[in-house]
FISELUM-948276 format. One line per field, with one value per residue: x, y, z of N, C-alpha, C in turn. Coordinates in steps of 0.001 Angstrom, whole numbers, plus 500000, padded with zeros to 6 digits. Layout:
REM residues N
n_c1 = c(X ...) $
n_c2 = c(Y ...) $
n_c3 = c(Z ...) $
ca_c1 = c(X ...) $
ca_c2 = c(Y ...) $
ca_c3 = c(Z ...) $
c_c1 = c(X ...) $
c_c2 = c(Y ...) $
c_c3 = c(Z ...) $
REM end
This chain:
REM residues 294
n_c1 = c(481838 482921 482183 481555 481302 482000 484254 487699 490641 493485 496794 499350 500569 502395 503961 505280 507230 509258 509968 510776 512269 513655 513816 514413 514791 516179 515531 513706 515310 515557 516634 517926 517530 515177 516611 515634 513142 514292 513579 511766 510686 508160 506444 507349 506969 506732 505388 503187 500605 498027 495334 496238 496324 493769 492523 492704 491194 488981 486466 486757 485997 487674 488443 490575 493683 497131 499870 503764 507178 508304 510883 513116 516928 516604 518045 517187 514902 512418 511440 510070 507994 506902 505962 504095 502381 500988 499847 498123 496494 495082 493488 491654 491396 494087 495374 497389 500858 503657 507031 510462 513240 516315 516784 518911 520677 522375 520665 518253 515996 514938 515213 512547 510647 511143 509524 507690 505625 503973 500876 499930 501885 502375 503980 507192 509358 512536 514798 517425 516940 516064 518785 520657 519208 519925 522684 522859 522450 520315 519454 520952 518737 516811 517234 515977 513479 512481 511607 509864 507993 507271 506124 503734 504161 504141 506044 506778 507803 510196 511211 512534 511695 513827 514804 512559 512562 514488 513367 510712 511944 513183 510063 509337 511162 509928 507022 504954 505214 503981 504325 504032 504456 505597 504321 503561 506558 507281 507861 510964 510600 507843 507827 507460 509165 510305 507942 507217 509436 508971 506379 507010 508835 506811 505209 507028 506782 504241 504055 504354 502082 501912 502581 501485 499958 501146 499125 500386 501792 501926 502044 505049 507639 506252 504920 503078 500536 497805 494291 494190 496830 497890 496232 497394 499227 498056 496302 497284 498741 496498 495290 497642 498496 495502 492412 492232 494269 495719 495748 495243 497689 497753 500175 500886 501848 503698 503113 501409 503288 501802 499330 495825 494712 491835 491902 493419 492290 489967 490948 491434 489286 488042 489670 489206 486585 484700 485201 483544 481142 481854 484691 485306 485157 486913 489484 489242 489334 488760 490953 493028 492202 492347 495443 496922 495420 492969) $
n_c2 = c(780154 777075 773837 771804 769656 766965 765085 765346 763313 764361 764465 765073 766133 767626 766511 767291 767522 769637 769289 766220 763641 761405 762701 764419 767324 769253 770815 772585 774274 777367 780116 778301 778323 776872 774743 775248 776808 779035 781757 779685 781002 781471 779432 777693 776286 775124 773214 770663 769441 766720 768291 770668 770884 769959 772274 774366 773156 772129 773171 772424 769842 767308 764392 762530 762097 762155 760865 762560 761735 763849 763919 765143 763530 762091 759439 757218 756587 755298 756018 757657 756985 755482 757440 758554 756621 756531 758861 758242 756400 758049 759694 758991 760800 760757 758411 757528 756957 757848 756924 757405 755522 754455 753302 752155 750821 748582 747381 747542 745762 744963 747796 747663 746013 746799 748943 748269 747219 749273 750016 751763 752639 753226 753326 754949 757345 758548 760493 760499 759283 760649 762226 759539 759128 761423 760837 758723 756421 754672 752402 751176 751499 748939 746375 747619 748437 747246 745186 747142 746690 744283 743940 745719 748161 751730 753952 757278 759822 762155 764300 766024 767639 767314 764909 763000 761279 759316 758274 757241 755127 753729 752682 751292 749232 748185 747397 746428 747721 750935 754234 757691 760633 763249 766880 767494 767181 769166 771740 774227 777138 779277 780115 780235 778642 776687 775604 774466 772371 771205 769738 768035 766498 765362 764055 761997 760646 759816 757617 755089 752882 752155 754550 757885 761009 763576 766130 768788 771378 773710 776205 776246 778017 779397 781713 783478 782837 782008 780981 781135 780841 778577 776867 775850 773784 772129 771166 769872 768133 766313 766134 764288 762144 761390 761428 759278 758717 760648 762511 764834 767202 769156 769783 770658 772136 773313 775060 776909 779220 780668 780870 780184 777244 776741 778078 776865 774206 774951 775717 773919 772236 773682 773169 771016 771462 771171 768559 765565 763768 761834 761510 764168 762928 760433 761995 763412 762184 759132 758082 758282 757133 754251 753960 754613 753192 753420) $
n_c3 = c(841877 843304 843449 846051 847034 846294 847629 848614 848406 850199 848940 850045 851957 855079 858660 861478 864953 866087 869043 869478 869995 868485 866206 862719 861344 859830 857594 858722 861001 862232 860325 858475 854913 852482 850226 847740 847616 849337 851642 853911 856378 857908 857689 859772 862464 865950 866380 863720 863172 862971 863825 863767 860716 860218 861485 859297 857201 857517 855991 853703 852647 852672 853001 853814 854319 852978 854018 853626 854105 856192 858229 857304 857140 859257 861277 862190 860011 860131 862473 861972 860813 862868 864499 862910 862745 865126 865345 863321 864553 866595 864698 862003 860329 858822 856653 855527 854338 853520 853280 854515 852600 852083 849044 847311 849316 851019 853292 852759 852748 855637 856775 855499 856205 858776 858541 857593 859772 860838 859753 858335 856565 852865 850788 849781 849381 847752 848400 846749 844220 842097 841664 841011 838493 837069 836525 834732 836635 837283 836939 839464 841396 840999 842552 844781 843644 843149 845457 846454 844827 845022 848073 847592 847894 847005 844743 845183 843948 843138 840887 838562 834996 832877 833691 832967 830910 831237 834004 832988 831606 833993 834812 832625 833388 835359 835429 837210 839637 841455 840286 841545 840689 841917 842107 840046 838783 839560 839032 838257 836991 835731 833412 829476 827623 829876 830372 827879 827697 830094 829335 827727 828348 830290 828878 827836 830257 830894 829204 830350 832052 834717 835630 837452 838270 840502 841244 842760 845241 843790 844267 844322 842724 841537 842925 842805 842010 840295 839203 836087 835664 836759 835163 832240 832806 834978 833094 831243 832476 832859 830255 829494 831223 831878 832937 835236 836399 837939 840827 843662 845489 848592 849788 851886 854973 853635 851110 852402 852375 849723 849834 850939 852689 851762 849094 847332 847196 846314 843985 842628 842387 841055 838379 837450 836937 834437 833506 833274 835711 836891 836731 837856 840553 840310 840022 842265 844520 844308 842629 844744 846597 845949 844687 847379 849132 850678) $
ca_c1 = c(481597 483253 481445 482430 479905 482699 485286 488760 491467 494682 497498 500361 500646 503748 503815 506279 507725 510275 510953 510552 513639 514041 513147 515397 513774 517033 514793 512835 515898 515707 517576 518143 516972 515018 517094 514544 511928 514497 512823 509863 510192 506475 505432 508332 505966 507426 504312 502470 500084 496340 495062 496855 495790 492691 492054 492797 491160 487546 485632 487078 485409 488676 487920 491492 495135 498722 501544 504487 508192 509057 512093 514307 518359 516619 518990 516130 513388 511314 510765 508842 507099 505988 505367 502958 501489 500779 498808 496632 495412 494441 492549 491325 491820 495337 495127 498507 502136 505001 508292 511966 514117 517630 516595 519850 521018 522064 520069 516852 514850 514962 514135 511200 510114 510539 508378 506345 504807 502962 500271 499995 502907 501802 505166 508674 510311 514137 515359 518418 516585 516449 520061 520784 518415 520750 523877 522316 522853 518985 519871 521085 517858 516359 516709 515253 512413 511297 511277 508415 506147 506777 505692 502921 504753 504296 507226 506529 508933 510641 511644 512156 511418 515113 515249 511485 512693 515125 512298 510001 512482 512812 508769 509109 511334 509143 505655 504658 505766 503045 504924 503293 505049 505503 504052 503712 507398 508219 508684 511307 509838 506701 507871 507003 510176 509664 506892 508009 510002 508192 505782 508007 509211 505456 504821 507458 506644 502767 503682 503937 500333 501815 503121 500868 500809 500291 498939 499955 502708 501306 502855 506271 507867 504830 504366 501920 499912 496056 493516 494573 498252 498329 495651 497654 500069 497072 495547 498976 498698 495053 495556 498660 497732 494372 491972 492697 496104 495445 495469 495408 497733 498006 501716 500473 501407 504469 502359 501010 503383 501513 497536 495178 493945 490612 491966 494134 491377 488864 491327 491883 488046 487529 490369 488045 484730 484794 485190 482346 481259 482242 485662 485609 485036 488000 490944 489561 488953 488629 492455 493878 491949 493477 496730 497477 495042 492340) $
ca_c2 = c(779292 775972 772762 771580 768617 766003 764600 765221 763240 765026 763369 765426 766977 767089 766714 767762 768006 769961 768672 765021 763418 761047 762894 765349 768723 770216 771963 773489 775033 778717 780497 777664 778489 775883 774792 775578 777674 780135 781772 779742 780883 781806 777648 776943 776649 773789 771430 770693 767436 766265 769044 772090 770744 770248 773627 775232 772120 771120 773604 772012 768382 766417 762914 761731 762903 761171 761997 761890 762015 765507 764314 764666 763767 761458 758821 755513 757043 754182 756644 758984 755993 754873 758533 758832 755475 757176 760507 757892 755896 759113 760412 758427 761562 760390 757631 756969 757789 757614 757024 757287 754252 754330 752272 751423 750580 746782 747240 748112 744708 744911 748527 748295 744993 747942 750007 747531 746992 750034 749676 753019 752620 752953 753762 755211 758699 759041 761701 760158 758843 761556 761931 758420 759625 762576 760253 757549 754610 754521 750216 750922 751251 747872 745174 748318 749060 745151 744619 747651 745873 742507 744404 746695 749703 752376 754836 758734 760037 763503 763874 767343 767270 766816 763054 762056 759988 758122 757804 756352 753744 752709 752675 750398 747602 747454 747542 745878 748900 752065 755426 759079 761822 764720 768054 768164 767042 770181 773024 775744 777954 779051 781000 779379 777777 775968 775012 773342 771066 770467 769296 766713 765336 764787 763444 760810 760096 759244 756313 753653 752643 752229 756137 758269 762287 764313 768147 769344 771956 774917 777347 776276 778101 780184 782304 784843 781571 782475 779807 781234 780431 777224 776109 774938 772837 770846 770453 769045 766900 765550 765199 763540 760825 760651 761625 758175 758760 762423 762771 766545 767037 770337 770636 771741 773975 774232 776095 778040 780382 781005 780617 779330 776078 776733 778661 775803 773332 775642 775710 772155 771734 774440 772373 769478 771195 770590 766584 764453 763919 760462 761658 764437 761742 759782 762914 764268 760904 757939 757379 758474 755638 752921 754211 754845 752360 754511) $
ca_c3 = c(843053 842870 843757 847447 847283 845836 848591 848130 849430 850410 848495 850162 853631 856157 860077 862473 865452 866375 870487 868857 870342 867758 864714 862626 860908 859288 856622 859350 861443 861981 859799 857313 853469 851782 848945 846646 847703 850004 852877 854599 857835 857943 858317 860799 863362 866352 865057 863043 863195 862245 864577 863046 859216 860022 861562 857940 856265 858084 855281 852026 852851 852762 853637 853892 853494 852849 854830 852972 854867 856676 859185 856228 857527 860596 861489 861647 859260 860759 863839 861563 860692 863886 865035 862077 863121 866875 865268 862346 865118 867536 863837 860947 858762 858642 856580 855202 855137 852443 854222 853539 852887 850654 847787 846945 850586 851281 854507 852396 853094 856905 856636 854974 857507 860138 858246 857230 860727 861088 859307 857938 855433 851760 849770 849428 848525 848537 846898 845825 842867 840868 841416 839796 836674 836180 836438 834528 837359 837515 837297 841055 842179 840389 843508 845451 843075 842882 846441 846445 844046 845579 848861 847554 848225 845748 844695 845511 843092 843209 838935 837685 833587 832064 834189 833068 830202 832210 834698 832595 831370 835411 835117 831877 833703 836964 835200 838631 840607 841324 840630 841009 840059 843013 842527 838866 838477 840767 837624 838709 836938 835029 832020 828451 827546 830806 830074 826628 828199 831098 828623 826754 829909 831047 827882 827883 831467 831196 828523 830960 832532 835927 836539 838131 838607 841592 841016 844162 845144 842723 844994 844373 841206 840963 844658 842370 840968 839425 838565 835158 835482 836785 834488 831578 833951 834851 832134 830345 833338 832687 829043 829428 832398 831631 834822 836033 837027 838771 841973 844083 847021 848612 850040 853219 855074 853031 850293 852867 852043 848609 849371 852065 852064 850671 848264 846968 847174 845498 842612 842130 842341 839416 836921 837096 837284 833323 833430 833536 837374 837718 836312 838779 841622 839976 840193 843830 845677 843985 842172 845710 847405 844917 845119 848411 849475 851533) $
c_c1 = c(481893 482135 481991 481316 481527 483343 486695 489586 492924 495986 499042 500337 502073 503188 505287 505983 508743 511122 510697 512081 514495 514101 513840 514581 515144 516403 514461 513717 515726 516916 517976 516901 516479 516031 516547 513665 513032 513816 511448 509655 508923 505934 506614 507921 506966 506763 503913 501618 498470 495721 494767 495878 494361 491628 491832 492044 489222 486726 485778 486508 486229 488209 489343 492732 496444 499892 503527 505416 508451 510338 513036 515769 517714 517227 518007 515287 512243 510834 509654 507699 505646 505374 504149 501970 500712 499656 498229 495913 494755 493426 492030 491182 492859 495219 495975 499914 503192 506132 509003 512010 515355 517236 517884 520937 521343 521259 518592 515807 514904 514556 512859 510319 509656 509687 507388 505279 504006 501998 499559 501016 502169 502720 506621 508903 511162 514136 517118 518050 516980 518362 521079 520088 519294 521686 523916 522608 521011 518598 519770 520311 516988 516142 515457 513720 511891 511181 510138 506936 506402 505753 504197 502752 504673 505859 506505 507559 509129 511637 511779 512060 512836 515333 513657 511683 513422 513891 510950 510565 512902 511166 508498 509684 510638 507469 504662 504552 504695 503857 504051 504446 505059 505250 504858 505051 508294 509068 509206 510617 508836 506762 507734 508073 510615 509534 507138 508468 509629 507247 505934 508149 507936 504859 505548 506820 505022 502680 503472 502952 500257 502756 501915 501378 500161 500516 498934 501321 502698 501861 504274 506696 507170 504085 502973 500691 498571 495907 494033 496212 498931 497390 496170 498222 499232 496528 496054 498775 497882 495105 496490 498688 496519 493145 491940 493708 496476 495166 495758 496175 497905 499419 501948 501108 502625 504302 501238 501322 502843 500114 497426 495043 492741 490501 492233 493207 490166 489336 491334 490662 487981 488177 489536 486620 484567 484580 483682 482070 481854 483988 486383 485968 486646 489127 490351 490007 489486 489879 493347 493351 492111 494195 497364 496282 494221 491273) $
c_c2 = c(777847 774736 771620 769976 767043 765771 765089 764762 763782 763963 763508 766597 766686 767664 766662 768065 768196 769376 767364 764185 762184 761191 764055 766184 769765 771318 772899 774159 776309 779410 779773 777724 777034 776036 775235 776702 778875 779807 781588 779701 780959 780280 777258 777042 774757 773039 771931 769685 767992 767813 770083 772068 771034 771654 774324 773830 771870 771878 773048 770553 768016 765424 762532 762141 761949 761832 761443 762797 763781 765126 763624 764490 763203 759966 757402 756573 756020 755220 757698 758383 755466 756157 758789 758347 755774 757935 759596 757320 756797 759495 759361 759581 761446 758914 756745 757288 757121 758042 757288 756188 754739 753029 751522 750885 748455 746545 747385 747309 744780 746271 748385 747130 745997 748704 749202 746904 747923 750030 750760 753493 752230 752862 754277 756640 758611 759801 761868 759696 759788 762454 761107 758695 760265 761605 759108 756264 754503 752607 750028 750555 750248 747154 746111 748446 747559 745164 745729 747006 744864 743210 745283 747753 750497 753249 756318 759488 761641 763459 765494 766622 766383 765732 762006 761186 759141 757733 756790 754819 752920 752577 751445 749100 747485 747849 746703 747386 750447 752857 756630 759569 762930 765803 768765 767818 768269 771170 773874 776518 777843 779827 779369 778526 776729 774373 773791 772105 770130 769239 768082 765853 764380 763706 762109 759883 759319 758680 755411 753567 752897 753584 756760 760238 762889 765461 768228 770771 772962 775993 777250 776627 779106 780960 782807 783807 782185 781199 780219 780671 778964 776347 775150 773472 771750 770163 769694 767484 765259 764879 764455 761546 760153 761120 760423 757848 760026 761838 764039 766182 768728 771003 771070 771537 774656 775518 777150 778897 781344 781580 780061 778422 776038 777273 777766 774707 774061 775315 774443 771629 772232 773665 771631 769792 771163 769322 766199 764233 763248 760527 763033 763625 760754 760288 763221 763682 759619 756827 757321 756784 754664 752878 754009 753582 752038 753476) $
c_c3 = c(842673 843637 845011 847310 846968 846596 847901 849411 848913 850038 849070 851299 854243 857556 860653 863751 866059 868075 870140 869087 869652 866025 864470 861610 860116 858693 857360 860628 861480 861273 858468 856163 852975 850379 847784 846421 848436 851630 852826 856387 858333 858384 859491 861916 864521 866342 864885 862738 862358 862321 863635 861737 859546 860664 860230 856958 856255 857266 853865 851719 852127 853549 854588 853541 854093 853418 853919 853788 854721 857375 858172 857040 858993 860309 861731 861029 859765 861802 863572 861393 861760 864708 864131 862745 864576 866414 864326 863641 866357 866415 862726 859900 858308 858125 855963 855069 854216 853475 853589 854074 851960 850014 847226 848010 850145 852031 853619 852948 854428 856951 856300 855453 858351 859828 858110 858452 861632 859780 857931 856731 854150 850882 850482 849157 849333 847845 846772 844378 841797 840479 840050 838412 836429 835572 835602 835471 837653 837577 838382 841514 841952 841628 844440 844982 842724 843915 846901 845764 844734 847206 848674 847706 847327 845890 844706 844723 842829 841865 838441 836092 832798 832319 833741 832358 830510 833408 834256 831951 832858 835321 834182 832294 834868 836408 836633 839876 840219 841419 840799 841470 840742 842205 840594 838307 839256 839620 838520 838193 836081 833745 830925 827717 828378 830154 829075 826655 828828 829905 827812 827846 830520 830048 827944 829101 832006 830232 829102 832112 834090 836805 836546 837730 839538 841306 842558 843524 844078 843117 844848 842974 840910 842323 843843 841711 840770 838888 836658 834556 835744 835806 833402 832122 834141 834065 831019 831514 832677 831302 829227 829939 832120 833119 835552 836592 837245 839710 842179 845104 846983 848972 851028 854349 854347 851560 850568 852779 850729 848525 850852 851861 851106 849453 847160 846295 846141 843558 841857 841420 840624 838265 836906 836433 835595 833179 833876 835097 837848 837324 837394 840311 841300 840561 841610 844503 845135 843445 843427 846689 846509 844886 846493 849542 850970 851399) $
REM end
């Protein structure tokens, strides 16, 4: 029986919808394969908002959850922005919202003005970045990745392992700049050679003070997952980061295809229930509201 008494805020949710006449959902087409995961027709539901979540959510005492960009391939990303900004101020369980911008855009500073006037904007994920890591131009994104810290924007960063040590050398010239680390670094898979790497990568990547890691996305890589199987993963995390630079998100509802919510949440609870309390309080709640700025 895990210990429900502690808050947790949600570091990683997506909203949709599909008749949204300025908002684009490629991923969530019928018929179209996630690149990654395959078939998730099972969540391709035509929304998905506060509502929905918190139907599968209101037993896990979640305070607070981060919306980070779903209308991947929409033509202003500002519109997801200001659609967010519509559903936080109908809920206050919606309490923040990682956008897209192109970081290496000329247009970037006027984007992120337009974003910057909902109020609800906390950060960034492109996922061209990890691109530039492979390719080494990870420089490109420099004017981009200063005009976040001058702003207060954090970075949301999508890194598999093989790009973390180029990642942490963008983390070492913007020591100004908040990064976390998506969904564990997002392991394909979970065999022990993996692992290995994963491990190195995480290692390089939690030298500099101002990267971050989010345990979310447990279901991806790992459909058959067990509190036993994802345990090391986290706990590479925890040592690594430190429980001051943990946060939980759940992924939801795209790791619905793996687990329930409470299931998810139960598990997260149990990695911790070890730590000290005020160290539990730190990884559920307490690093997410400093970060994201709850």
């Amino acid at each position: 029986m895990t210990d429900n008494t502690v808050p947790l805020v949600d570091t990683h949710v997506h909203f949709w919808d599909l008749s949204h006449l300025d908002l684009s959902y490629g991923w969530l087409a019928p018929g179209v394969p996630h690149p990654i995961l395959g078939d998730i027709e099972g969540i391709k539901h035509q929304r998905f908002d506060v509502a929905h979540l918190w139907a599968e959510a209101r037993f896990a005492n979640v305070e607070a959850v981060v919306h980070v960009q779903a209308a991947v391939g929409t033509a202003d990303p500002v519109a997801e922005t200001r659609w967010i900004q519509e559903l936080a101020e109908a809920n206050r369980f919606l309490a923040a919202h990682i956008a897209h911008a192109d970081l290496a855009a000329p247009g970037l500073e006027r984007q992120l003005d337009a974003h910057g006037e909902f109020h609800v904007l906390r950060g960034i994920r492109d996922f061209s970045v990890e691109p530039r890591l492979m390719s080494g131009e990870g420089s490109a994104l420099d004017p981009g990745l200063r005009l976040l810290a001058e702003r207060r924007l954090l970075l949301d960063l999508d890194c598999e392992w093989p790009y973390m040590r180029a990642a942490a050398a963008v983390a070492d010239r913007h020591p100004d700049l908040v990064i976390v680390l998506e969904h564990l670094g997002y392991p394909r898979t979970r065999d022990a050679d993996y692992f290995d790497g994963w491990r190195r990568g995480v290692d390089d990547l939690s030298v500099p003070a101002n990267v971050h890691c989010k345990i979310s996305g447990i279901g991806m890589g790992d459909p058959r997952w067990s509190q036993e199987s994802i345990a090391p993963w986290i706990q590479h995390c925890l040592d690594a980061f430190g429980p001051d630079r943990c946060v939980f998100g759940s992924n939801w509802p795209v790791d619905r295809m793996y687990s329930s919510y409470d299931a998810i949440v139960a598990a997260y609870r149990t990695s911790v229930a070890g730590l000290p309390v005020e160290q539990q309080h730190d990884v559920l709640h307490r690093n997410a509201r400093r970060l994201y700025r709850i």
